[in-house]
DRENVEX-797640 format. One line per field, with one value per residue (C-alpha): x, y, z; residue number from 1. Coordinates in steps of 0.05 Angstrom, whole numbers, padded with zeros to 5 digits. Layout:
px: (X, ...) $
py: (Y, ...) $
pz: (Z, ...) $
drenti: (NUM, ...) $
This chain:
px: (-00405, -00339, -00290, -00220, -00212, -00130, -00131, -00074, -00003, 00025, 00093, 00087, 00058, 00112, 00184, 00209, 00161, 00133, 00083, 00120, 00075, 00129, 00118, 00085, 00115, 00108, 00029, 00053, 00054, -00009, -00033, -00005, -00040, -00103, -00091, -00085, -00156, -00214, -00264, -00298, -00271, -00201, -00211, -00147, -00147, -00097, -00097, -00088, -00082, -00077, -00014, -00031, -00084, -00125, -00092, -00025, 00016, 00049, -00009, -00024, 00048, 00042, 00078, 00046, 00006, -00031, -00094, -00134, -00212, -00256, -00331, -00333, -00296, -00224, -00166, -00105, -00053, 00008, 00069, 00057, 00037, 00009, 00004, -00026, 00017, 00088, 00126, 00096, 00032, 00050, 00032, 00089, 00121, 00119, 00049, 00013, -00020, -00051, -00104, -00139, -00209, -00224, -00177, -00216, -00182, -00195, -00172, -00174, -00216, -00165, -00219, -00230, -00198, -00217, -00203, -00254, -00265, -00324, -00337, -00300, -00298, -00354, -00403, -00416, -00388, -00385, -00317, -00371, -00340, -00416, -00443, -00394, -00390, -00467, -00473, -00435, -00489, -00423, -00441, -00384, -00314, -00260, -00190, -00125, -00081, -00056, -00065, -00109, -00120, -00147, -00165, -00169, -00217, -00262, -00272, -00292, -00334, -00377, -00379, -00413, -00456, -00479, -00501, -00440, -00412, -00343, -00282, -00207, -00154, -00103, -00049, -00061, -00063, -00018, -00029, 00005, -00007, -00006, -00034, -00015, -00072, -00102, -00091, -00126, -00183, -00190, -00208, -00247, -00285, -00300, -00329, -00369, -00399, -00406, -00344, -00297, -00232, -00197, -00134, -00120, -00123, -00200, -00197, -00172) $
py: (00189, 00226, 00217, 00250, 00274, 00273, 00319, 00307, 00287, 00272, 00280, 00330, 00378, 00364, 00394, 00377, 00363, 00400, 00444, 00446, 00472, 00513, 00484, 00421, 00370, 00415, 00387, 00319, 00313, 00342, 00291, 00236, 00255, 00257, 00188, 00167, 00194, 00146, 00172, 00132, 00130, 00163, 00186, 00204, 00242, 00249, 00291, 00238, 00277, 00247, 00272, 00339, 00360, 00427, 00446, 00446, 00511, 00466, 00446, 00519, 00537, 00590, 00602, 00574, 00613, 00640, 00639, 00633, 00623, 00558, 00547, 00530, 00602, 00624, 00567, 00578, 00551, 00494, 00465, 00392, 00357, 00293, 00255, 00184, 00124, 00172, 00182, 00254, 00223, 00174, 00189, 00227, 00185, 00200, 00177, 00117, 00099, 00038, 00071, 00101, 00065, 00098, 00131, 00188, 00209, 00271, 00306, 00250, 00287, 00320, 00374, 00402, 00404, 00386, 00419, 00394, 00319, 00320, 00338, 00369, 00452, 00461, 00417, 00375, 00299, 00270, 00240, 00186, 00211, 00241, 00171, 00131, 00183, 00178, 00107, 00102, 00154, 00199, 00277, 00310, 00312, 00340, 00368, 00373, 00371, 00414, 00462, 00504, 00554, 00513, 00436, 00444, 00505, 00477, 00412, 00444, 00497, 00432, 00395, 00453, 00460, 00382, 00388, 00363, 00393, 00412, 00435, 00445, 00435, 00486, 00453, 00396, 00447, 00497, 00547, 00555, 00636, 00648, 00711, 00748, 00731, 00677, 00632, 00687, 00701, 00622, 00614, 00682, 00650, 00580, 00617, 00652, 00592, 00564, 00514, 00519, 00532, 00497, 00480, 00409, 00414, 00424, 00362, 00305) $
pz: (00226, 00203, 00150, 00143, 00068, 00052, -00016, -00060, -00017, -00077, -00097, -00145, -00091, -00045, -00043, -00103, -00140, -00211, -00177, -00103, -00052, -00015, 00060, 00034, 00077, 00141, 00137, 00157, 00231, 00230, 00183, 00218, 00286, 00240, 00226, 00298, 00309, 00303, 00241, 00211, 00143, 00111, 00041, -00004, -00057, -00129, -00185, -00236, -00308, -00376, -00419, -00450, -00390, -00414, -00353, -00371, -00390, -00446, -00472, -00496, -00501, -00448, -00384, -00313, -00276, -00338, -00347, -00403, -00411, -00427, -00435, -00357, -00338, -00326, -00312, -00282, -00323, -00284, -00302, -00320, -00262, -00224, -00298, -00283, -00264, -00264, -00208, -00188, -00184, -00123, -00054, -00019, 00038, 00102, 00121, 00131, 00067, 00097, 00138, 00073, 00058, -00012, -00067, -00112, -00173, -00198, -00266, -00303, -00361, -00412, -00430, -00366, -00292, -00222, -00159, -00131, -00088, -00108, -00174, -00240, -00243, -00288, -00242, -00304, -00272, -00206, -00174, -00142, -00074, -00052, -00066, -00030, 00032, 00041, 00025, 00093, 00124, 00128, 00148, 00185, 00142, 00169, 00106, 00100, 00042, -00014, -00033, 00011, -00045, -00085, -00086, -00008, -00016, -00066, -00037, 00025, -00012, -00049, 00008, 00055, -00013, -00007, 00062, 00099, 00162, 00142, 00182, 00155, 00207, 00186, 00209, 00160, 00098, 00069, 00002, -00067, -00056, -00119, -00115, -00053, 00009, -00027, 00024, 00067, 00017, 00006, 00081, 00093, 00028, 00072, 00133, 00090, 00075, 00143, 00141, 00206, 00203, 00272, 00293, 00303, 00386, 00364, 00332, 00372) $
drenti: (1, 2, 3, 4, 5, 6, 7, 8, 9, 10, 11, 12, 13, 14, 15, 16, 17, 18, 19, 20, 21, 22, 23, 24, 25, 26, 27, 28, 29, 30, 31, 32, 33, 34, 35, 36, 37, 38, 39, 40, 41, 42, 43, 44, 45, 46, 47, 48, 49, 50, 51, 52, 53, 54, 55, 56, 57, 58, 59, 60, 61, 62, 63, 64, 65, 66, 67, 68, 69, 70, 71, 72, 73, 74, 75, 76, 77, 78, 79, 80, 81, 82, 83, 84, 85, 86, 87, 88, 89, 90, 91, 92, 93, 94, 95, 96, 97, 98, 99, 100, 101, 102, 103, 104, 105, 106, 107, 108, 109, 110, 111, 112, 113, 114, 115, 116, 117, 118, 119, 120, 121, 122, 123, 124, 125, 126, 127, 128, 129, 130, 131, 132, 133, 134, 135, 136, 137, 138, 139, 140, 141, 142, 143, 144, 145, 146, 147, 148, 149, 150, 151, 152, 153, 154, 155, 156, 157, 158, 159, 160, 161, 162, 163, 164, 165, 166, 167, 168, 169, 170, 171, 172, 173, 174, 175, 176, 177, 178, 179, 180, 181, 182, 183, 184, 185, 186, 187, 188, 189, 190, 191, 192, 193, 194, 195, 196, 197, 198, 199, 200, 201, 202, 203, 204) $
């Protein structure tokens, strides 16, 4: 059984949007020949923040791409982004949103962000995702989304780490590259870990 995870195609990640992934929108044919493939369940994923979010730059008055320290390690600091029930937080067009079986949001604690599908960045609270995937006796799960570097990555990362077999069409994905070669380091890092990388011909 196979699901497609969709992680954050959300305006605010798209041109345009507060924290534009440069290239965002150039993930959508991809994702819409994902779509015509038959898995067995498409997941979609949102950042969905409260006002204020610990992971805001605003919040701390300091500049994006900061980073300061918490109790659960180092966080990279954004402009204010993907805040519940606004306009940035909608799914960017361009893609069928009918074919998704289950919404996750993630983020939703003001204390503490989520890259991660599958569970907050200190490991401390489920998104439910696990639950519901294996519920469905789920165990292949193929990504794309935004941002590769990051919610893309870790999902992938927790999902090797809970047993799943997990591949990333790159196609389907692009980076913030923050840092130069992160998007680079962020897929050496999922190898390392046993996830494949493939290109969508691999895939349908």
């Amino acid at each position: 059984m196979t699901a497609l995870i969709l992680v954050d195609m959300q305006n605010d990640f798209f041109p345009g949007g507060a924290l534009e992934v440069k290239g965002g929108d150039e993930i959508l044919p991809a994702v819409n020949h994902l779509l015509e493939h038959s898995f067995d369940a498409v997941v979609a994923t949102k950042d969905w923040h409260p006002e204020g979010h610990i992971s805001f730059a605003g919040t701390h008055k300091k500049n994006p791409g900061e980073t300061i320290e918490l109790d659960d390690g180092p966080q990279t600091l954004w402009p204010e982004h993907c805040v519940a029930n606004t306009p940035g937080a909608k799914f960017a067009p361009g893609w069928p949103k009918e074919k998704v079986d289950k919404r996750i949001y993630k983020g939703t604690d003001p204390m503490i962000d989520s890259y991660s599908t599958f569970f907050d960045n200190g490991h401390h609270k489920k998104t439910g995702l696990d639950t519901w995937l294996k519920e469905r006796g789920i165990h292949t799960l193929y990504l794309a989304g935004l941002a590769t570097d990051y919610c893309v990555k870790y999902s992938a990362l927790d999902a090797a780490d809970l047993g799943y077999r997990v591949f990333v069409v790159t196609e389907g994905c692009k980076g913030v590259n923050l840092h130069p070669d992160d998007v680079k380091k962020a897929y050496r890092e999922m190898r390392n870990k046993g996830i494949r990388i493939v290109s969508i011909d691999e895939v349908i």
